[in-house]
LOMI-481196 format. One record per residue (C-alpha): residue number from 1; x, y, z; residue in three letters. Coordinates in nm, 4 decimals, decimal comma. Layout:
BEGIN
R   num          u          v          w   residuo
R   NUM          X          Y          Z       ALA
...
//
This chain:
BEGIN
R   num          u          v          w   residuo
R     1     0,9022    -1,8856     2,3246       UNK
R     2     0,7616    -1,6927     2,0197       UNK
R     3     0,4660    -1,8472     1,8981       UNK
R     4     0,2228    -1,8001     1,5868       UNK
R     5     0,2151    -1,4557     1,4371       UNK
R     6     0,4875    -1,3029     1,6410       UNK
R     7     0,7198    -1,5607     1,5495       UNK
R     8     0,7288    -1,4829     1,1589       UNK
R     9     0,6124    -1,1378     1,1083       UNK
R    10     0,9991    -0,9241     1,1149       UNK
R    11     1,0819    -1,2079     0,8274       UNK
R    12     0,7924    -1,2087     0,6620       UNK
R    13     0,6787    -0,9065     0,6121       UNK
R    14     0,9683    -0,7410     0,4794       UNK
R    15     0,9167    -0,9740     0,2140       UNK
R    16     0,4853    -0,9217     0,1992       UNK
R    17     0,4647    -0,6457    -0,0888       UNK
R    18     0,6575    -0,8661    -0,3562       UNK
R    19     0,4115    -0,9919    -0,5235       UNK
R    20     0,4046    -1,0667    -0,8975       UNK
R    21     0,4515    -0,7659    -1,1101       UNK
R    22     0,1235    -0,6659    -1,3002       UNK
R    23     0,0725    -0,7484    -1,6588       UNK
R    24    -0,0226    -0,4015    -1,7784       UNK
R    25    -0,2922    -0,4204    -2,0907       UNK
R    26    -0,0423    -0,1537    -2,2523       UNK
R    27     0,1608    -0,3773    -2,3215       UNK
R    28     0,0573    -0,7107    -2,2535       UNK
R    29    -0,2674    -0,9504    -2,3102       UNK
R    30    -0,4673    -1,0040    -2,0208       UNK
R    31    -0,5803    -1,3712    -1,8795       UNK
R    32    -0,9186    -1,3943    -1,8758       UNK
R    33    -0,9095    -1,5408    -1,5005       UNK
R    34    -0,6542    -1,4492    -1,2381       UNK
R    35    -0,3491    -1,6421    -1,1980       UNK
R    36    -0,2505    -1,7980    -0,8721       UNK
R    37     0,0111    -1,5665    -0,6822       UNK
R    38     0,3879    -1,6729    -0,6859       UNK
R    39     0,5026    -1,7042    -0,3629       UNK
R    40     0,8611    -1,6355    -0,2949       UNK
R    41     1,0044    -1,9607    -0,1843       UNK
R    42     1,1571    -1,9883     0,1902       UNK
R    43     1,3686    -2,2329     0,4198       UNK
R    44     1,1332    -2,2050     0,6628       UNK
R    45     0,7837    -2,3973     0,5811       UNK
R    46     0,5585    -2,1817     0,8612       UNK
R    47     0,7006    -1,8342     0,6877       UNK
R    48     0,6092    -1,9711     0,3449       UNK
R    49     0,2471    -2,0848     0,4605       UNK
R    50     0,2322    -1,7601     0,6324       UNK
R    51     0,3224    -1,6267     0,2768       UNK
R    52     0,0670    -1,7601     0,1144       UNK
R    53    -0,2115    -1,6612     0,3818       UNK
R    54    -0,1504    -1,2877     0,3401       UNK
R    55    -0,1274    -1,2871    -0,0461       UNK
R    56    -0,4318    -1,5142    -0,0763       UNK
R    57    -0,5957    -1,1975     0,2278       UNK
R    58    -0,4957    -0,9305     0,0050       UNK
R    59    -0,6661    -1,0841    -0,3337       UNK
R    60    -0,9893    -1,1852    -0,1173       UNK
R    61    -0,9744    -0,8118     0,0904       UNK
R    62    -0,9210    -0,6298    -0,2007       UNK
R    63    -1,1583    -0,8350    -0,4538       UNK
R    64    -1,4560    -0,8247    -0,1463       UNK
R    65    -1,3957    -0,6241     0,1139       UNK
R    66    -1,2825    -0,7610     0,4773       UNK
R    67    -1,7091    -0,8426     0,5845       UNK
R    68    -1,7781    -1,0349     0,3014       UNK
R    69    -1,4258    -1,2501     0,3155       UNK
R    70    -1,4468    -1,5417     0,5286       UNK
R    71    -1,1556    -1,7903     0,6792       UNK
R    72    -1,2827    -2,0146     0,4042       UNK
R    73    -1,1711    -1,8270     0,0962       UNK
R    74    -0,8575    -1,6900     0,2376       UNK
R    75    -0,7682    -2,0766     0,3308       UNK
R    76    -0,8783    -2,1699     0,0290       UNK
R    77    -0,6383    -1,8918    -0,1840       UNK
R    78    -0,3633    -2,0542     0,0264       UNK
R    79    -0,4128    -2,4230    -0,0567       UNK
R    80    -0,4972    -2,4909     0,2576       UNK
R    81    -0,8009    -2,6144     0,4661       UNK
R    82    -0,9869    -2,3207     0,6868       UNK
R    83    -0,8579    -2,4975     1,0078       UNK
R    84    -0,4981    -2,3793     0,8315       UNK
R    85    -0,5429    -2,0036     0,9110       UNK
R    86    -0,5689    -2,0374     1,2700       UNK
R    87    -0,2382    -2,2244     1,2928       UNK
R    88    -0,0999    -1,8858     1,2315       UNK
R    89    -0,3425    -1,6321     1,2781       UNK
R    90    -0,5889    -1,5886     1,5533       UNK
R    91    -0,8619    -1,4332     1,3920       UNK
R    92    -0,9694    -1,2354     1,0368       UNK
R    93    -0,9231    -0,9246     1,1582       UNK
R    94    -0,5204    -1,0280     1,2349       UNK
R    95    -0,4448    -1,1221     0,9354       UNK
R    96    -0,5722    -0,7660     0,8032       UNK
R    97    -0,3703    -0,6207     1,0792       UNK
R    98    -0,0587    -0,7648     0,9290       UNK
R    99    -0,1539    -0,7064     0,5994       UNK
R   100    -0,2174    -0,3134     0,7341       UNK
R   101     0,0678    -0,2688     0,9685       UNK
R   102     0,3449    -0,4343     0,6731       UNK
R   103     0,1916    -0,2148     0,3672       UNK
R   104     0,1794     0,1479     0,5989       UNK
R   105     0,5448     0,0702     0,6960       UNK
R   106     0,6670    -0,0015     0,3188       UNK
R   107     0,4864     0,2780     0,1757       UNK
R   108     0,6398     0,4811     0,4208       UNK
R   109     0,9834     0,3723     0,3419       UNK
R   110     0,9193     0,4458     0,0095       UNK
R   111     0,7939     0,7768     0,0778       UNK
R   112     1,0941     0,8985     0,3114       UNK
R   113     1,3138     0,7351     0,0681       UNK
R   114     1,1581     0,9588    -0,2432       UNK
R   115     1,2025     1,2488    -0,0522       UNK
R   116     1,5210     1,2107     0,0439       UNK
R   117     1,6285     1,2051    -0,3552       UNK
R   118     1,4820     1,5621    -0,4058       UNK
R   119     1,7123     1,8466    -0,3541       UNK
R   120     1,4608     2,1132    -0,3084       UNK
R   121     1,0612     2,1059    -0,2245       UNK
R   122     0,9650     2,0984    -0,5752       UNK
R   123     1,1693     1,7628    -0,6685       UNK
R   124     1,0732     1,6787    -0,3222       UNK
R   125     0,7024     1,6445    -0,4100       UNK
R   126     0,7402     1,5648    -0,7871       UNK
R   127     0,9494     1,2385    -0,6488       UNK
R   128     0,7139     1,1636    -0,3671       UNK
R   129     0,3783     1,1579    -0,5398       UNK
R   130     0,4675     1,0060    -0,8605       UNK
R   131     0,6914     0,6684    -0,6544       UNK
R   132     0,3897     0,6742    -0,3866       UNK
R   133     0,1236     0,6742    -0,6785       UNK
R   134     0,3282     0,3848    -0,8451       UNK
R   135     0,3444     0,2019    -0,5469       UNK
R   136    -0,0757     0,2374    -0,5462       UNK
R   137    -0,0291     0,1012    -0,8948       UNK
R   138     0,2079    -0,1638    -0,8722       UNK
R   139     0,0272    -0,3172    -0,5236       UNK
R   140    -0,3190    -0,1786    -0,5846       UNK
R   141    -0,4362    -0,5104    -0,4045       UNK
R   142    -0,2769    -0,4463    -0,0925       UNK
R   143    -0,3219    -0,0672    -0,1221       UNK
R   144    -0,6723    -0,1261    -0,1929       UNK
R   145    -0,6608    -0,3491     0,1990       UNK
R   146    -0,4511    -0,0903     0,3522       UNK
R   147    -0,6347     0,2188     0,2332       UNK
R   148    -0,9887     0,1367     0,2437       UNK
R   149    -1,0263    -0,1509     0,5079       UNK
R   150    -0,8474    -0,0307     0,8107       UNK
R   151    -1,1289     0,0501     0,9736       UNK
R   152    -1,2308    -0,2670     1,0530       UNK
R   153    -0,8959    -0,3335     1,2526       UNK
R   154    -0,9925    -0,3808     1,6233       UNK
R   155    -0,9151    -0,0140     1,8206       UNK
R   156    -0,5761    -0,1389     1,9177       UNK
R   157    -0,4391    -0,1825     1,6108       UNK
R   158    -0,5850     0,0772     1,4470       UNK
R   159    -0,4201     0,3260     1,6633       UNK
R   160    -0,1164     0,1511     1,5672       UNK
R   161    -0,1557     0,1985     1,1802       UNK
R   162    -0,2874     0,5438     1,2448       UNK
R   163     0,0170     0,6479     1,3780       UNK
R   164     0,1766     0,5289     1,0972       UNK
R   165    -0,0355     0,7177     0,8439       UNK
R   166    -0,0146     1,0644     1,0669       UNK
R   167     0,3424     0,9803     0,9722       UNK
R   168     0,2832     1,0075     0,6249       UNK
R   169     0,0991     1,3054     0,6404       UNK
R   170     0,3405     1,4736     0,8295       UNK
R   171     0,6492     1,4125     0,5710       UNK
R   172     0,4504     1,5721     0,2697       UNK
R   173     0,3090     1,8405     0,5141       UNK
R   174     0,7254     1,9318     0,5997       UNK
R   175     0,7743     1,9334     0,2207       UNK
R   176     0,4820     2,2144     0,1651       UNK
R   177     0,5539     2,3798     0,4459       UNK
R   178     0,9872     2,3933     0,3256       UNK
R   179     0,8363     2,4948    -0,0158       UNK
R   180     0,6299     2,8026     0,1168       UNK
R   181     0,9042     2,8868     0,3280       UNK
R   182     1,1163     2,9472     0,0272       UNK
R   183     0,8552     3,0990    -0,2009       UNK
R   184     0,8518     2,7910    -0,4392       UNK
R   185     0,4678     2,6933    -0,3122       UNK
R   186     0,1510     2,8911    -0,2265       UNK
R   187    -0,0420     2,7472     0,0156       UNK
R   188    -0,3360     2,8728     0,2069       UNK
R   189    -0,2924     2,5748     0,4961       UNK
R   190    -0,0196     2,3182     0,4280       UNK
R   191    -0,3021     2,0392     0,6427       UNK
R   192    -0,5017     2,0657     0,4179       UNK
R   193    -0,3368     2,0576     0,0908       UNK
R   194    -0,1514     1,7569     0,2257       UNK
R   195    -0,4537     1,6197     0,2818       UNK
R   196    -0,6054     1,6516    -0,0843       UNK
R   197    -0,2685     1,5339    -0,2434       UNK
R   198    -0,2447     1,1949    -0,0613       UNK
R   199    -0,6581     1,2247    -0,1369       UNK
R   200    -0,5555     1,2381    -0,4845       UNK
R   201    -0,2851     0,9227    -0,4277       UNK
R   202    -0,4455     0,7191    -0,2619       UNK
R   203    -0,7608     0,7272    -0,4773       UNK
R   204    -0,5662     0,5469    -0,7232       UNK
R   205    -0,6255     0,1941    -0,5670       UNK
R   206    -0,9934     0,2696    -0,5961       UNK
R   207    -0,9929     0,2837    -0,9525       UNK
R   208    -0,7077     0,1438    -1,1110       UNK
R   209    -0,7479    -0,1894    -1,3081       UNK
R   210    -0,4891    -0,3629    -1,4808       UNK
R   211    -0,6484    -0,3656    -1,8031       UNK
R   212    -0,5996     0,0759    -1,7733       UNK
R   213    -0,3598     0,1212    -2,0748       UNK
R   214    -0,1440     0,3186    -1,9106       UNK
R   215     0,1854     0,2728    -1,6977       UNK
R   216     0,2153     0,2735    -1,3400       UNK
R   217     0,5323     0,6048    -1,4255       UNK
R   218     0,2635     0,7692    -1,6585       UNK
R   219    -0,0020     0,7818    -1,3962       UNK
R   220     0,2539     0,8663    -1,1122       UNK
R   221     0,3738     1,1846    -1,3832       UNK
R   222     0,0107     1,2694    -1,3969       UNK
R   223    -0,0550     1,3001    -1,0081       UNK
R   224     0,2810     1,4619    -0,9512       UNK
R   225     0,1917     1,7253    -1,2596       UNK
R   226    -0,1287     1,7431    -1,0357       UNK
R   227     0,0499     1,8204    -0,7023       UNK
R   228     0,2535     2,1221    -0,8779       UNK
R   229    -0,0303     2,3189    -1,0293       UNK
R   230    -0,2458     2,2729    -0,6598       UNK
R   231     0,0613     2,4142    -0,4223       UNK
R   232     0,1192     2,6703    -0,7539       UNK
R   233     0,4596     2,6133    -0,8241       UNK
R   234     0,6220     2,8046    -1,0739       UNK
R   235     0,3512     3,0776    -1,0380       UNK
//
């Protein structure tokens, strides 16, 4: 019998990253404190606590970094007392594993997804860096957990979300690599350049704010712009 995080997670999860869309300050006042998340309501009451756990992780991760979080605030995100996290997660660190493990896998999705729109290496890369910086936008919470705080996942699991972002690198390396093959790109060492455009992604959830008066498609435009003058298209 499934018990505790195993039970929920293939439910769950796919269900993690919808959290309530930002409030851009081009467009729309900000509050002066942060709201309380909206959950997505569920039939089943553990998946729905387990909800609120991981939303109330990703505000607390994001806002202080996994070290300074304790059970305490993440419980107390959730509405619930800190005796409520280990009904469904072991320790911290797992709920940062889920929280790791569920945002790698939908931002790859999204990424194989984007590519698979383009017709040729150029759309290819235009598509992929401006949905994958809007996703870094639109989540920056989670991407904020996912990019910067995986390192304090136990070895285990960090080989497991490693994998998953050698993954990434790999699909926009096979879109360089297409793109010098058919003279659209110049590139030295496809590695690298892949490295310093998801550098240039992933960066994003560093600095982006919600009160930046710009839109998560204009800041996507400007990093794809960014990815065709660095691999020299149209040169």
């Amino acid at each position: 019998m499934l018990t505790g995080a195993a039970r929920w997670y293939p439910r769950v999860t796919k269900r993690l990253l919808s959290f309530p869309p930002l409030r851009h300050a081009v467009n729309v006042p900000q509050p002066t404190t942060s709201p309380s998340p909206t959950v997505a309501r569920t039939s089943d009451p553990d998946a729905s606590t387990v909800e609120r756990l991981l939303q109330a992780a990703a505000h607390a991760f994001a806002d202080k970094g996994f070290h300074a979080t304790t059970t305490r605030d993440i419980a107390s995100g959730a509405g619930l007392s800190p005796a409520g996290v280990y009904v469904h997660f072991g320790s911290k660190e797992e709920l940062l594993f889920a929280l790791s493990r569920s945002g790698h896998e939908s931002a790859l999705r999204l990424m194989r997804s984007a590519i698979a729109e383009g017709s040729d290496p150029t759309q290819q890369l235009v598509h992929v860096m401006a949905r994958f910086t809007e996703w870094h936008v639109e989540q920056y919470q989670v991407a904020r957990v996912v990019q910067y705080e995986h390192h304090h996942l136990t070895p285990d699991h960090h080989a497991e979300v490693l994998a998953l972002r050698k993954e990434m690198d790999s699909l926009v390396r096979d879109v360089l690599d297409r793109g010098v093959a058919d003279g659209t790109f110049s590139v030295d060492d496809s590695a690298d350049t892949a490295l310093a455009l998801l550098s240039i992604v992933v960066d994003v959830a560093r600095w982006y704010s919600p009160t930046i008066r710009r839109t998560p498609s204009q800041i996507g435009a400007t990093n794809a712009a960014l990815a065709l003058r660095l691999v020299g298209a149209g040169h």
